[in-house]
C-alpha positions as a printed Julia matrix, in Angstrom:
265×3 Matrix{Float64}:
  96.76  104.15  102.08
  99.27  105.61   99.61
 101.31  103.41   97.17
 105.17  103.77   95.88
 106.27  102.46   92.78
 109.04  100.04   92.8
 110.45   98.97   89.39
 107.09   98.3    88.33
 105.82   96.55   91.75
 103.0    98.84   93.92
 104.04   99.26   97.51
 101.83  100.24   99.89
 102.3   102.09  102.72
 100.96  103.94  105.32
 101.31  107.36  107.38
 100.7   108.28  111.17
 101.64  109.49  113.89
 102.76  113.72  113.74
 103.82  114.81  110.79
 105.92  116.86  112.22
 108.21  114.22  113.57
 111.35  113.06  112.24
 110.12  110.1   110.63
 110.31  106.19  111.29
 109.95  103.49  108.88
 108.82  100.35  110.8
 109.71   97.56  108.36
 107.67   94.09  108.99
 108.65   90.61  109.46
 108.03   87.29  107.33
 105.17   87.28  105.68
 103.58   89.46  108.98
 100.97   92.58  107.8
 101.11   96.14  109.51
  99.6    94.81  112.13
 102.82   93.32  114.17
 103.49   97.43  114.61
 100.12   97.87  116.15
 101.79   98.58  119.81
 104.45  100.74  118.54
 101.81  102.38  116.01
 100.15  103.63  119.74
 103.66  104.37  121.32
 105.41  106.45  118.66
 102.65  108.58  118.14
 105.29  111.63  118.56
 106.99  110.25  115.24
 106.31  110.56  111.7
 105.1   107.26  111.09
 105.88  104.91  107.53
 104.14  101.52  107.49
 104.82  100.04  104.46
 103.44   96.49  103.42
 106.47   94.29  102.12
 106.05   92.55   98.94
 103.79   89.92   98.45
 101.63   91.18  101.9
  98.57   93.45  103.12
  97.97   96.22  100.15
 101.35   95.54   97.99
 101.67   93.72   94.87
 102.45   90.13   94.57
 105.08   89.89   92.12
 106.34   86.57   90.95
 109.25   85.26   93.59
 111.39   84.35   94.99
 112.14   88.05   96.42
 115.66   89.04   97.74
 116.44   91.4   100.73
 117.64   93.62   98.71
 114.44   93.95   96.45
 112.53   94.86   99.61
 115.31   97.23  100.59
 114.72   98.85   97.2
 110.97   98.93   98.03
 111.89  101.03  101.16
 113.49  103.68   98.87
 110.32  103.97   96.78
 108.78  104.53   99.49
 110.56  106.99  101.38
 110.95  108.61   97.9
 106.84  108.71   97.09
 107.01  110.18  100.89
 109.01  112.69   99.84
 111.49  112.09  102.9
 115.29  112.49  102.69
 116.23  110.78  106.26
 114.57  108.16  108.17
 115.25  106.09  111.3
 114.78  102.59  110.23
 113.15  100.07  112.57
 113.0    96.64  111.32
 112.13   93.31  113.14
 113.17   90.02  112.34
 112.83   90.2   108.22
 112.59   93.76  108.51
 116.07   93.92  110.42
 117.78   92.11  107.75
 115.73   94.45  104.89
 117.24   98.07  107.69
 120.46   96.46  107.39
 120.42   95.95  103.68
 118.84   99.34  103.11
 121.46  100.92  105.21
 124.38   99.16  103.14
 122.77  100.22  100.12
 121.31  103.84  100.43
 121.96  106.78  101.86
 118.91  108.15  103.61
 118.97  106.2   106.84
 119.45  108.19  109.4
 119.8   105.62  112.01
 119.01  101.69  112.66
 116.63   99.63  115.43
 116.89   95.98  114.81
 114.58   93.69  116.62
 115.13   90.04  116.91
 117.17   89.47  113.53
 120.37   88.34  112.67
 123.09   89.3   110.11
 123.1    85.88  108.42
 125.99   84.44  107.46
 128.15   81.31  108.36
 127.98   81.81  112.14
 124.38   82.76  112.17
 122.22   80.23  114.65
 119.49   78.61  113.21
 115.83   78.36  114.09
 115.53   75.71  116.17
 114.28   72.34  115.21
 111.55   72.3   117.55
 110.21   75.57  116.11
 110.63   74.55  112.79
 108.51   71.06  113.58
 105.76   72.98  115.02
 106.09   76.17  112.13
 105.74   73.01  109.2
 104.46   70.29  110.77
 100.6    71.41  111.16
  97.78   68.48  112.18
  96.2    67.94  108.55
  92.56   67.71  110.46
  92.88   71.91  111.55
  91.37   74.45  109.38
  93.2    77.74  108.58
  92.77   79.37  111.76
  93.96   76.7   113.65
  96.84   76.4   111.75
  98.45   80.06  112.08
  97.69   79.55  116.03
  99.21   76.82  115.52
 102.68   77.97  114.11
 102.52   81.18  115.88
 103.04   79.61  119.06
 106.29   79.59  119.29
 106.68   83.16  118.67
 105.32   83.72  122.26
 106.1    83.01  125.86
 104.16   80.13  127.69
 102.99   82.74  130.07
 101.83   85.0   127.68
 100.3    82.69  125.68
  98.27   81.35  128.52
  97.66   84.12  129.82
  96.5    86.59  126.58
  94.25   84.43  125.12
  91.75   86.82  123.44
  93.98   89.27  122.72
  95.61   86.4   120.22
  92.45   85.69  118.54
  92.8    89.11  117.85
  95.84   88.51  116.23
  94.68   85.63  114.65
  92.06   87.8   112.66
  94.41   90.33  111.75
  97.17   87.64  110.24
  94.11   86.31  108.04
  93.22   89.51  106.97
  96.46   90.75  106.02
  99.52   88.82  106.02
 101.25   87.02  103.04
  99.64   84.31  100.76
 101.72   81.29  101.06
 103.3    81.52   98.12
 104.92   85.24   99.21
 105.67   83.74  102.15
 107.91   81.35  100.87
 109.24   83.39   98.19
 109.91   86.42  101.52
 111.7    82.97  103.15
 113.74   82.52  100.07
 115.03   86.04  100.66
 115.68   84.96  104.42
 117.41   82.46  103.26
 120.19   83.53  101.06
 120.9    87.12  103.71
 124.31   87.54  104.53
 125.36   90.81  105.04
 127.97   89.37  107.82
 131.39   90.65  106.5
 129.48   94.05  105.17
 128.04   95.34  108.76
 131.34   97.4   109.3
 130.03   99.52  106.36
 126.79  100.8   108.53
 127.46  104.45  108.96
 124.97  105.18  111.09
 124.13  104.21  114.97
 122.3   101.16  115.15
 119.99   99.94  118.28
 120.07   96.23  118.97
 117.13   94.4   120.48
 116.28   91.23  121.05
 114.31   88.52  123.58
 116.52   86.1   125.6
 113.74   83.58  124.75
 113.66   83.99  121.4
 112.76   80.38  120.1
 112.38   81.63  116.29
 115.47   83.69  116.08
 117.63   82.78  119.04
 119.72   85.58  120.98
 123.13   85.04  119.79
 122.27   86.34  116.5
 121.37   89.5   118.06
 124.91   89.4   119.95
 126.29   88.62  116.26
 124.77   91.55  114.92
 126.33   93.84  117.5
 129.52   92.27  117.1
 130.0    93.44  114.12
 128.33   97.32  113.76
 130.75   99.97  114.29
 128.14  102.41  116.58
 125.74   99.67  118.53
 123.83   99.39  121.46
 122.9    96.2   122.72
 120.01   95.69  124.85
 118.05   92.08  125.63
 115.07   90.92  127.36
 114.84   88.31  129.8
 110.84   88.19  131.13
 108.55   88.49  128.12
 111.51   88.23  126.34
 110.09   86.05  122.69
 110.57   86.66  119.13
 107.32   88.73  119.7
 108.46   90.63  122.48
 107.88   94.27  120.91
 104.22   92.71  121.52
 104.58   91.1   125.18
 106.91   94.1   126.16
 105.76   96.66  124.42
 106.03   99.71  126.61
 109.51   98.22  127.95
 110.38   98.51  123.76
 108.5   101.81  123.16
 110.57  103.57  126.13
 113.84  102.31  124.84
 113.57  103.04  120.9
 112.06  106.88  121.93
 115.56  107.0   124.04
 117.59  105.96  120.8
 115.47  108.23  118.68
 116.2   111.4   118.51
């Protein structure tokens, strides 16, 4: 584990994969730990790996909130500047697509952007949907703390994978209490969520930009991914229909891991 300073906040990250890769930052999602990377941790092993923990999660400091997307952005640059790296090919996922898109708008050592079920923001952007929202805040008071994050994880998933993968998401259950955000970061990441528009900026990304995103996203629907590609100047668009769920760099993985190493130089 190595740590970046950030205007005072520590930022952890970590390394893997060959160091002799051009080198990826894989940028989390709300309030998720390093672990929601752990399949593309195994399938970019050819890359120059950068894990960092956003604010408020895993090893990183838990600075008073509410956090901005542009905060974390700026915690990317510390880190790729503690790394000592002058280019990077962002990938980001949910959150962390909004943080590569800020980062990109904002600095000037992205060398190129994969955005994973997020959305630009903005006026047109479509909301979560209410049923995922019920069953994301609307927890039985009777379960205990494991019950609760399978809970509101749920609908991050695909019936059929969720029926089907049962013990590999009690494994994911024990990672998410060992290392994801407190709920207080969690909100104060959300906060950031919130208030993201970078909707009339994307025409300012310079560099080319990959676009993925599940068909049956219930947390961050599809047309937000369309959205995004809409408005980049260099985009690829590319959805998933079977296995295709907010989560589906999980359920899909090797589907995922063959299509960023395509994009990737």
């Amino acid at each position: 584990m190595e740590y970046a300073d950030s205007d005072g906040v520590r930022v952890a990250y970590e390394r893997a994969g060959t160091p002799e890769g051009e080198t990826v930052v894989l940028v989390e999602g709300l309030g998720y730990g390093r672990w929601m990377w752990n399949w593309q941790r195994e399938g970019l092993g050819e890359y120059d790996l950068l894990l960092p923990d956003n604010r408020g999660t895993g090893d990183s400091d838990v600075p008073e909130g509410p956090y901005t997307v542009s905060e974390m952005a700026a915690d990317i640059e510390a880190v790729l500047a503690d790394a000592g790296v002058v280019r990077a090919h962002l990938v980001g996922a949910s959150m962390g697509g909004m943080i590569a898109q800020q980062y990109a708008l904002e600095y000037d050592r992205a060398a190129s952007l994969s955005l994973l079920c997020t959305s630009p923001g903005g006026p047109e952007e479509v909301p979560i949907p209410e049923a995922t929202l019920e069953r994301m805040f609307g927890v039985p008071e009777e379960y205990d703390e494991r019950e609760a994050v399978r809970y509101k994880m749920e609908p991050a998933m695909t019936e059929e994978f969720w029926a089907a993968e049962e013990e590999l998401i009690d494994e994911v259950v024990d990672w998410r209490l060992a290392s994801d955000a407190p709920d207080r970061a969690r909100e104060w990441q959300a906060a950031g969520v919130e208030a993201f528009d970078a909707s009339d900026r994307l025409e300012q990304v310079g560099v080319p930009a990959l676009v993925l995103h599940g068909e049956r996203d219930r947390v961050v629907p599809v047309e937000n991914g369309r959205l995004l590609a809409d408005g980049l100047p260099d985009v690829t668009l590319e959805t998933f229909d079977e296995g295709g769920s907010h989560l589906f760099f999980v359920e899909r993985a090797d589907d995922v891991n063959a299509r960023l190493r395509a994009f990737l130089p």
